[in-house]
C-alpha positions, -999 to +999 in steps of 0.1 A: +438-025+095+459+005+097+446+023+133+458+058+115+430+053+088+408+060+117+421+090+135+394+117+143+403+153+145+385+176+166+391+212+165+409+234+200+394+250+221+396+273+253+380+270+289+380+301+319+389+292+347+390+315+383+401+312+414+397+336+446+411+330+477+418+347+513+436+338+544+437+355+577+454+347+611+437+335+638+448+337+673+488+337+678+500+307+653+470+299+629+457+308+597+420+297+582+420+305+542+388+303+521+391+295+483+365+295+457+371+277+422+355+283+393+363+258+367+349+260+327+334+294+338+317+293+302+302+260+303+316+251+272+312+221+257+344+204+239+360+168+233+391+153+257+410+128+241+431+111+268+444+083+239+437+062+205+409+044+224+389+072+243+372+101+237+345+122+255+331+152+265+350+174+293+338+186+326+307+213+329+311+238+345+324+237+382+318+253+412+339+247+445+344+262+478+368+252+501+382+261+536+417+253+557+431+257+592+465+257+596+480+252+629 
């Protein structure tokens, strides 16, 4: 069997993604920062292809919100 016989094609596509952040000091030497993530803002639906032997459906839309303390 010739494996390029059975190449799929599937057709580009584009995702939005956002990210927000902010950092302020606290006290003399520290600094919290708060991100938010917004990842496939759309929800669009599309096709990953990591190789010849996979194939599947990216990531829905995304939502995350994290914090940090630096010290």
């Amino acid at each position: 069997d010739n494996v390029g016989d059975s190449l799929e094609s599937f057709g580009g596509y584009t995702t939005f993604d956002f990210l927000a952040g902010y950092s302020f000091k606290v006290g003399a030497k520290s600094r919290l920062t708060f991100r938010a993530n917004l990842r496939n803002a759309f929800d669009r639906s599309y096709i990953v292809a990591t190789d010849i032997n996979f194939a599947g459906y990216g990531d829905a839309r995304q939502f995350t919100f994290t914090t940090g303390l630096d010290f």
